[in-house]
C-alpha positions in Angstrom: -22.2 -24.6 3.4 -19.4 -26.2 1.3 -20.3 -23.8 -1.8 -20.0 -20.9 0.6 -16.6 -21.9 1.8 -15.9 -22.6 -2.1 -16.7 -19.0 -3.2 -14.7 -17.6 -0.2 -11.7 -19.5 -1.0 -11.7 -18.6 -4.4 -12.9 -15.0 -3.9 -9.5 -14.5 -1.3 -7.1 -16.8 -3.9 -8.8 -14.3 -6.7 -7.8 -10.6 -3.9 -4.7 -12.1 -3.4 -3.4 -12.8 -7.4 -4.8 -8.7 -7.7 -2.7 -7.9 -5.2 0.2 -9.4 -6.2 -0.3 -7.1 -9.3 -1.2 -3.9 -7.9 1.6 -2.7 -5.6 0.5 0.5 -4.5 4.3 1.8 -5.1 4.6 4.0 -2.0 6.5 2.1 0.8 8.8 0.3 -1.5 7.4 -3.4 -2.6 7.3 -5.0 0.8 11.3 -6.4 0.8 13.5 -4.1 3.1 12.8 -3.2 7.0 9.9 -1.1 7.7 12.7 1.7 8.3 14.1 1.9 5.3 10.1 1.1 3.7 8.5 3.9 6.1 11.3 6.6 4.5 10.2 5.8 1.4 6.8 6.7 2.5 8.0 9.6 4.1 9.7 11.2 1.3 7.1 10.1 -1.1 4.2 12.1 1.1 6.7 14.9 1.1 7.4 15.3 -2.6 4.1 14.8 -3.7 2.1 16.5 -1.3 4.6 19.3 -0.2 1.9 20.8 2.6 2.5 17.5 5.0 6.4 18.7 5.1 5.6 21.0 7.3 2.3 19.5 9.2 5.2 16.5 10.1 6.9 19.4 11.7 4.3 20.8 13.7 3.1 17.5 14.5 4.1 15.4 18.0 4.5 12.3 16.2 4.0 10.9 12.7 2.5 7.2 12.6 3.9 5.8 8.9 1.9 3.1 7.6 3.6 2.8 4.1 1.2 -0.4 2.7 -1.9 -2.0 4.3 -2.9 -4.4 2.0 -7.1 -5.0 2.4 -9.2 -7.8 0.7 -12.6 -9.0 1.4 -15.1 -11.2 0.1 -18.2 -10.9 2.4 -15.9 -10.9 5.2 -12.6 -9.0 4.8 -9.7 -7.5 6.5 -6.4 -5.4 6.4 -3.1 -5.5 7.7 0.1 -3.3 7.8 3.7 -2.7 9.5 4.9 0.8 10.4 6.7 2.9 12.6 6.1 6.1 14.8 8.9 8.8 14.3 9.1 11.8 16.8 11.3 14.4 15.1 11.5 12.4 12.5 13.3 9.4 14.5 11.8 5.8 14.9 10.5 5.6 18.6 8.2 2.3 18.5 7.0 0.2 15.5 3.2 -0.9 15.0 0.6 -3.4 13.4 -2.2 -2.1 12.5 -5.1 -4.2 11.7 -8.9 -4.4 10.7 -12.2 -6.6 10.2 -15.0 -6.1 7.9 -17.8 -7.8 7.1 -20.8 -6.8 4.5 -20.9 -6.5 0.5 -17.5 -6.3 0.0 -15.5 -8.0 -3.3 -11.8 -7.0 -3.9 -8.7 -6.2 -3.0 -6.9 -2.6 -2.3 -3.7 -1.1 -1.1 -2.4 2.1 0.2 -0.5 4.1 2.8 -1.6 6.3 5.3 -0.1 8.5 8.4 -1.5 9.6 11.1 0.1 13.0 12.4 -0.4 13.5 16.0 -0.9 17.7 16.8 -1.1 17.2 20.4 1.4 16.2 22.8 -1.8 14.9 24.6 -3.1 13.0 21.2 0.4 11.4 21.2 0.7 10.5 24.6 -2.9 8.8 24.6 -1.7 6.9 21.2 1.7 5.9 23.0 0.0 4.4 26.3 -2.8 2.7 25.2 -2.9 -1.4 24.7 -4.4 -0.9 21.0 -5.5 2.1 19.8 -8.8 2.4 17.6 -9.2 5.3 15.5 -11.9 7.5 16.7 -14.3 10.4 16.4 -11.3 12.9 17.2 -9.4 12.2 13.8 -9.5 14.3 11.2 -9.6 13.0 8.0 -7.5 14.8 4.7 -7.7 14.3 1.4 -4.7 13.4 -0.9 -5.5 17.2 -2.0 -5.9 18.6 0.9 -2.0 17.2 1.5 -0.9 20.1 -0.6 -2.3 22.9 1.5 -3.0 21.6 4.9 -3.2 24.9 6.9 -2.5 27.0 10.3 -6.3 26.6 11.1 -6.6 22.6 10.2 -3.4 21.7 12.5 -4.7 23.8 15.9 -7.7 21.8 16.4 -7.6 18.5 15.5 -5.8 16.1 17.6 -5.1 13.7 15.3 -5.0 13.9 11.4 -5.1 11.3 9.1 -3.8 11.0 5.8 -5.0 8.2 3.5 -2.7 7.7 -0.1 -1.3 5.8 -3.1 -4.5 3.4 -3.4 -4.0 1.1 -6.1 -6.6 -1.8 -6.5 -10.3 -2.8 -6.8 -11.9 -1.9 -3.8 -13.7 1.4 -4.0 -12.8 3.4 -1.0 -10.2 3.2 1.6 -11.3 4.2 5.2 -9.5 3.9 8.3 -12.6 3.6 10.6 -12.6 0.0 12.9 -8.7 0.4 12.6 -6.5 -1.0 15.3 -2.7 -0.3 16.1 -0.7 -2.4 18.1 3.1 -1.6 19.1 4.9 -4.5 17.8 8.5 -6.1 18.0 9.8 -6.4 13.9 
């Protein structure tokens, strides 16, 4: 048991040095308030992937998650700040959180947004004690940021956005994904 507990601790010392170096350089590098961190997520999303301009303005509600830094080792997790903006103004600020457990070695980070379509999507999101990402998210791809279209935005409720990965994890998913409205 104490080699087990060994590994682990050197495995999360070893995610945690990669992170330090990997900065996924969306949100900013972690000093500043999620604000000013979440605008330069914004404007990042919107310069390089010009189609999400206007899918923020046909959305409800944009959830701005501008770093969730993952590691695992076995077991793993991930946790990030950010802030839901309606017309593009902060409303509430969230946690958002997540567990893993299976082969799993290294460390990630990235960004992500969630753009609600609905006003129902939104409201559901807004209410809720902890909301888990589920079967009615759509999931784009960084490419798909440059072109999301009229037919993509009328009926999905929710679509989600996953960017600027840097690290050595292969994958970033948003699936087992909690959000929690927090007080910064």
């Amino acid at each position: 048991m104490a080699g087990i507990s060994r590994r682990s601790f050197l495995g999360a010392t070893g995610s945690a040095l990669v992170l330090t170096a990997c900065g996924n350089g969306v949100g900013g590098n972690g000093s500043g308030s999620i604000d000013g961190r979440v605008d330069a997520t914004r404007d990042y999303l919107f310069q390089n992937y010009p189609g999400t301009r206007d899918l923020a303005q046909k959305a409800f509600g944009v959830l701005y998650m501008p770093l969730v830094t993952e590691a695992g080792f076995g077991v793993g997790g991930a946790y990030g700040r950010g802030a839901l903006r309606i017309n593009d103004v902060t409303v509430d600020y969230y946690s958002t959180a997540k567990a893993t457990f299976g082969f799993q070695i290294g460390a990630q980070q990235y960004a992500h947004a969630l753009f609600f379509m609905t006003e129902k999507a939104l409201g559901d999101f807004r209410r809720s004690n902890g909301w888990a990402v589920g079967a009615d998210v759509r999931y784009a791809t960084p490419e798909q940021g440059a072109s999301l279209g009229k037919e993509t935005t009328e009926l999905d409720p929710v679509i989600a956005l996953v960017f600027g990965q840097s690290g050595l994890i292969a994958g970033a998913t948003l699936a087992g994904v909690k959000y929690t409205r927090i007080i910064p």
